[in-house]
N, C-alpha and C positions, 0 to 999 in steps of 0.2 A: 301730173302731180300738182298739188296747191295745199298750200295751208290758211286754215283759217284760226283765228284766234278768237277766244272767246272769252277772255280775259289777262288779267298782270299784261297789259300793254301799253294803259294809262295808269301806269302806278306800280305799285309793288302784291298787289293780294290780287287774290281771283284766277291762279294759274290753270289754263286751260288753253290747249292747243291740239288742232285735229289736222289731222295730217291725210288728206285723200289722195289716194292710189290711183283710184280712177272714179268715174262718175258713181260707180255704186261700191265701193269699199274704203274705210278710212279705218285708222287708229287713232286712241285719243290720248293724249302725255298729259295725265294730273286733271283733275277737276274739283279748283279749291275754290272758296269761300273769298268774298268780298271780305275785306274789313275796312271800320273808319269811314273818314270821309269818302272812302271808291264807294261803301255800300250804297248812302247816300247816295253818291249821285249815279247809280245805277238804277237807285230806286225813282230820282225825280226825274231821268231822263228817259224814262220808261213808265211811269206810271203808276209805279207799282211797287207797294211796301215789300212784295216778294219775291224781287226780281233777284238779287243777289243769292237767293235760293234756285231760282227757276231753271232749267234745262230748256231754253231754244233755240236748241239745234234740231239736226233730225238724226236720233239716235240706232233708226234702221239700218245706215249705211258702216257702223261702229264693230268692227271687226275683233279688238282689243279694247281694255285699258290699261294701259301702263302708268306707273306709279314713279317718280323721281324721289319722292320721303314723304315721309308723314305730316308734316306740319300740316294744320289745320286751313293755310291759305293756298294749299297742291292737293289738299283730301275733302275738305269741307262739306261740299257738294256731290259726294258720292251717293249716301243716301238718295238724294234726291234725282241723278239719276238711274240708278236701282227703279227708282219708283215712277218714272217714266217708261219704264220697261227694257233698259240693257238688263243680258240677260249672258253677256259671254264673257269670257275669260278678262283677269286683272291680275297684270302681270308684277310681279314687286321683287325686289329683292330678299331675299331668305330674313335679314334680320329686320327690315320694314313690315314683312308679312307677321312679324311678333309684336310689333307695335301699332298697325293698322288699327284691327279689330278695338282695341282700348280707347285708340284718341276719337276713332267713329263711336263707339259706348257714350266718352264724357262729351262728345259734343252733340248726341242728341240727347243726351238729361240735362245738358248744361241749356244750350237753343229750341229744345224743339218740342220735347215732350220726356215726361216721369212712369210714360203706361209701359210697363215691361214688357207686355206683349210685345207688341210694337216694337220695341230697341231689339229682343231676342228674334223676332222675325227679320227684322232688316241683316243683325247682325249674321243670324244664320245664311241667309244668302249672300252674305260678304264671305262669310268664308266659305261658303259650295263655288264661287266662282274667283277664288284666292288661289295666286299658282306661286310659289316661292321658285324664284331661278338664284340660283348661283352669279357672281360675280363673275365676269370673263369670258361666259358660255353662251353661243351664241342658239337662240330658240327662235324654230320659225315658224311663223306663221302663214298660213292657207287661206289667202284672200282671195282666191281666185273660182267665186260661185253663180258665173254669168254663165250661163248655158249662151255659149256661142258655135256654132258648127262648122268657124272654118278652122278653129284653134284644135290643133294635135295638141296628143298625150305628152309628148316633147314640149311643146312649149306649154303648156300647162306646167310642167317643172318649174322653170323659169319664175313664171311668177309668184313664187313662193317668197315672203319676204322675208330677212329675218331681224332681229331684234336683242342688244347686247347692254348690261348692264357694268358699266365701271365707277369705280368710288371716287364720288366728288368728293370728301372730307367734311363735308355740310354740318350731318347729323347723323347718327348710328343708322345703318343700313342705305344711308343717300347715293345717288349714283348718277353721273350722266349716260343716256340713251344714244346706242347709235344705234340707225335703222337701216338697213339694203334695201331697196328696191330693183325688184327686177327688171330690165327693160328691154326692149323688142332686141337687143344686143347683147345674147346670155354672156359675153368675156365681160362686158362692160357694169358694175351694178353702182347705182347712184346711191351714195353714202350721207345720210343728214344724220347730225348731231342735237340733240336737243340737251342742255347744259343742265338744266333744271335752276338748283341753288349750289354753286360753285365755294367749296371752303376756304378761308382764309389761309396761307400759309405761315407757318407754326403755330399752329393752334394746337391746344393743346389735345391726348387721347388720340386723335385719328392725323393719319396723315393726309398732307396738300394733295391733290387732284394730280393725276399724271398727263397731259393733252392726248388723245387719239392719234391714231400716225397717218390717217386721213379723213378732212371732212369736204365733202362738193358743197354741203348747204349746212352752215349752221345758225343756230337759233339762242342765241346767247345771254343770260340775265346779264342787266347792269344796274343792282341796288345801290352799291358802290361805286358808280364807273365816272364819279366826278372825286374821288376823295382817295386817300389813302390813310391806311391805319398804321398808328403807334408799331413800331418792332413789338415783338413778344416778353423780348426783356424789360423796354419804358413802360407797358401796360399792367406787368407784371407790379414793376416796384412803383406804379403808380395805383393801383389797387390797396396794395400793401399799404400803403402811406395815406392813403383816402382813410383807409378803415382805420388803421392805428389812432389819426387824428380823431375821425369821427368816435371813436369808444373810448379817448379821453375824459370825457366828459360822464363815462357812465350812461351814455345815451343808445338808443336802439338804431342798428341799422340795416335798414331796404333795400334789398335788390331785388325789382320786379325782372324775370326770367323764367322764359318757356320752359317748358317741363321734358323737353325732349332739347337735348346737345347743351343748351345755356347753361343750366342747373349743373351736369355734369362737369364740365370744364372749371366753372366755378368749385367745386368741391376738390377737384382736384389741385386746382394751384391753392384753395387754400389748408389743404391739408401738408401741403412745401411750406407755407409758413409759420404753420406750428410744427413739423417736424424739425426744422432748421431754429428756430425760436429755443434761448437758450430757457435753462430753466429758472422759472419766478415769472416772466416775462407777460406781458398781459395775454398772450394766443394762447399762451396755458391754458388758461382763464375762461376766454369767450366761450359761449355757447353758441351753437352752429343749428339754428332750424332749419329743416325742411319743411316749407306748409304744404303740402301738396301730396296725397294720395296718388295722382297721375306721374310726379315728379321722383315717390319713392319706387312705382312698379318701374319707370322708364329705367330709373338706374339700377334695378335688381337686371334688367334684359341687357342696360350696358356688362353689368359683371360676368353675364350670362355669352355674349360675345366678345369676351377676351381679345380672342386670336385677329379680330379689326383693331386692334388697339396697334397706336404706333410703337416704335420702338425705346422712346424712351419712358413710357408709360411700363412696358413690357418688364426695364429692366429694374422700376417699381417693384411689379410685381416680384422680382426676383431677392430680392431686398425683404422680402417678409411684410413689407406693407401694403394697406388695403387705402388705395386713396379717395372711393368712394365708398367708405365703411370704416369710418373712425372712431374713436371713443365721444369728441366732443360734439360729434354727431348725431341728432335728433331730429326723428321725423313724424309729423302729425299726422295722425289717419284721421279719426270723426270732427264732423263737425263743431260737435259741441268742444271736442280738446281743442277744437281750433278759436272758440269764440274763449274758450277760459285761458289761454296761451296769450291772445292779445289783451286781457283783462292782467293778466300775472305781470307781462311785462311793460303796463302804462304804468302799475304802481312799485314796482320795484327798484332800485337804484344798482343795477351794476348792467353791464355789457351785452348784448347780447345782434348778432346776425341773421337775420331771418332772408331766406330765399323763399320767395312763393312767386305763383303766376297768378296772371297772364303777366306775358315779357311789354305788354305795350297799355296796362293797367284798363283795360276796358273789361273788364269782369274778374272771379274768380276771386281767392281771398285775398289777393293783396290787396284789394281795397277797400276792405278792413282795416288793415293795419295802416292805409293810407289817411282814412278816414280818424283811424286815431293820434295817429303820430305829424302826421304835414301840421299842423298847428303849434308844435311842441317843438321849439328850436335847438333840443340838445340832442335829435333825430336826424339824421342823413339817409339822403336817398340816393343810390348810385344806381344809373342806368349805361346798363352796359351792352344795348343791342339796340339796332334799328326804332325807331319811334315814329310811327307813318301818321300821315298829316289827317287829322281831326278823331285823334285815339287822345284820352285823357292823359296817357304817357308823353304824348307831345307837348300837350298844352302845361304840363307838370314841370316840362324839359326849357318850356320857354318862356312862363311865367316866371315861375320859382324863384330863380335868381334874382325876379325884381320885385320882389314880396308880393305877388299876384296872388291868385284863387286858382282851385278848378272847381270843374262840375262830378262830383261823385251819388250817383246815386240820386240825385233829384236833388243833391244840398251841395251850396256853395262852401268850400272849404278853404281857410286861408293857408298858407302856405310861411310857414317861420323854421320849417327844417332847411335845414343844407342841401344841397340840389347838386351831383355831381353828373359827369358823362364821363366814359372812357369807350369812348368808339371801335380799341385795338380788341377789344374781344368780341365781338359782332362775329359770329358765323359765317357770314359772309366774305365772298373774297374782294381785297379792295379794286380800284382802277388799276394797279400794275400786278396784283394774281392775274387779272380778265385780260390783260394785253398777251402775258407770260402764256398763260393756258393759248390763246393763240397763235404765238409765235411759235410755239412748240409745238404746230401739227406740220408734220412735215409735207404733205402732200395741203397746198393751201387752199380754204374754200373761197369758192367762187362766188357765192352769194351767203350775206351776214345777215341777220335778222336779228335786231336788239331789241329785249322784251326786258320786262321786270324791271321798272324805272320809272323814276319821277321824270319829267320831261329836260331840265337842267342835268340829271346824271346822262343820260342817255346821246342827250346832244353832245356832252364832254367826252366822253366813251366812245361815239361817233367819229367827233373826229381825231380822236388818237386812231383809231382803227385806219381808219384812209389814210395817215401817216403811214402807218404799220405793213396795213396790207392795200397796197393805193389799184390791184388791178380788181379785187373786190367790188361788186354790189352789195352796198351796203344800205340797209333799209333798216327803218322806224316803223315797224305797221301798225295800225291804229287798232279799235274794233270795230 
């Protein structure tokens, strides 16, 4: 057994990790997309403006793929290798296999190409080789196609692996992987974990990650593994209190936020504070955009999977309320309503909340409304998720506050809005969810492998872990 990593090793984007059985069979967990500065230096350490695209591996030995979510930095790179020639099963979970096909659609019209041939070709072979599993159910796979004649029909059993999906809390349909391996010791089978993207606990809509009750190897993100986030309550009434202030003034406010879990979560708590908001009150009032086509299907698939919703969402629903489907709720479909929507609200004077993507403002319409409003200081911008280093969201996150610029679009833009962060609603789970989730496996693993991290998180998350778990191997691998 070995794994190699073919990306999110140095950084956060690029999820990609192959996991070989033996010299000729592997699985592959996620194959996502460079962003920001990783693309960059993926492309200058290699040569090549295409390399954050490119597939080089050797895609013959690829048994599976398995899927951890959809986000565009664990899927990105599927098309591309589709188009290298895998040609076998991708395994997702039931409500990922509803969202796949879509964010693969917007991200080759949005990167790659508008010839519909093309995207319905690709597409249809994502979904001929789309297998939706259930949550908890263990499916196995037959990697074992070495014509060897000293291995009996018995041990041919054996190396059957198999492969299980449970809910990280991430994002709708998200799930950490455990995998069996079989080994020359049928009682014995080696159990690795791969974590994917880990959710925050009480966040809102889905619940926290439960730990596995054995890993021998696991493979652990740490986006977070130096920081921890806001309680649910402080981030809560610090949201509330961002926005109240900031629509004081009659001014518009931004939150750049991914179209799949972000978007959601946010509609949700702010639909508690116009339910709870007495009457007269300014939440009366606000208007609630959605800019986002991808953002309104995501969450028609959230209403559409209910029954993942945690419990006190549930008891929401029980209540007669729809907390992603409200009245002051508005959602853009075409373009052009979207370019007359930022035209209506530069000149209008009263209130209004706009969610659109991308969450880390390197494309997509929010920057648009970036491009209108960062100049216009009765505007706020709240960032309320991860901001990876050299994405316009960063450089917004770190200027801003000192009346800097960014780069949008080929045009330098000044920066006279309000610039806020609230870190506790990141999807992500902080340093003590990532200890928690490990402390809670009862059977401890032996060797740790921490992926998905800027080099500062991962070192801090390091070494609480050899605190935690001090008989542990614990590794940082590189690519």
């Amino acid at each position: 057994m070995r794994i190699l990593h073919h990306g999110a090793v140095n950084g956060v984007t690029g999820s990609c990790h192959q996991l070989y059985m033996n010299d000729y069979n592997s699985v592959l967990i996620d194959c996502g997309l460079f962003q920001g500065s990783e693309a960059a230096a993926n492309n200058k350490n290699n040569g090549n403006n295409q390399h954050q695209l490119s597939i080089d591996f050797n895609v013959r030995t690829i048994k599976a793929l398995i899927i951890t979510h959809c986000h565009i930095d664990h899927v990105g790179r599927i098309p591309y290798l589709l188009a290298a020639g895998y040609t076998g099963p991708i395994y997702a979970t039931q409500a990922t296999a509803e969202l796949l096909p879509l964010v693969i659609e917007d991200a080759l019209k949005v990167g790659v190409t508008r010839d519909h041939k093309l995207i319905q070709t690709c597409l249809s072979l994502l979904n001929n080789q789309l297998i939706p599993v259930p949550y908890h159910q263990w499916r196995t796979i037959d990697v074992l196609q070495i014509p060897q004649e000293d291995i009996s029909e018995s041990e041919i059993c054996y190396q059957r692996q198999k492969i299980r999906f449970c809910p990280a809390g991430h994002i709708l349909g998200s799930a950490y992987v455990e995998i069996e391996l079989a080994t020359d010791k049928p009682i014995h089978r080696h159990r690795l974990v791969f974590s994917g993207d880990l959710g925050a606990s009480y966040s809102p809509l889905l619940s926290a990650p439960r730990a596995p009750y054995r890993a021998d190897t696991l493979i652990i993100e740490s986006t977070y593994g130096d920081k921890r986030h806001e309680h649910r309550n402080q981030r809560r009434q610090k949201l509330q209190a961002v926005i109240e202030h900031a629509v004081s003034d009659n001014g518009v406010v931004l939150i750049p936020a991914f179209s799949i879990g972000r978007t959601q979560e946010l509609l949700y708590e702010i639909e508690q504070f116009i339910h709870t908001a007495p009457e007269g009150s300014l939440w009366k009032n606000i208007e609630i955009i959605v800019d986002s086509p991808m953002a309104a299907n995501f969450t028609t698939k959230y209403r559409d999977f209910k029954e993942l919703w945690d419990q006190e969402a549930q008891g929401i629903l029980k209540q007669g309320r729809h907390p992603l489907n409200f009245e002051q709720l508005h959602t853009i479909d075409s373009h052009q309503d979207h370019l007359s929507v930022v035209k209506y609200l530069a000149k209008r004077n009263k209130p209004a909340i706009v969610i659109a993507a991308s969450g880390m403002c390197s494309g997509g319409r929010i920057v648009n409304y970036l491009t209108e409003f960062l100049p216009d200081s009765k505007a706020d911008v709240i960032f309320v998720g991860y901001q990876a280093k050299g994405t316009p969201g960063r450089d917004i996150q770190k200027h801003g506050p000192k009346g800097g610029y960014v780069e949008l679009n080929g045009k330098r833009i000044s920066i006279n809005a309000g610039i806020h962060t609230i870190s506790g609603y990141s999807a992500h789970a902080d340093q003590q969810d990532l200890l928690n989730f490990v402390k809670n496996i009862k059977h401890q693993p032996s060797e740790i492998r921490i992926v998905h991290g800027d080099e500062g998180a991962k070192a801090a998350f390091a070494e609480k872990l050899g605190e935690l778990v001090p008989d542990a191997r614990i590794l940082r691998p590189s690519e």
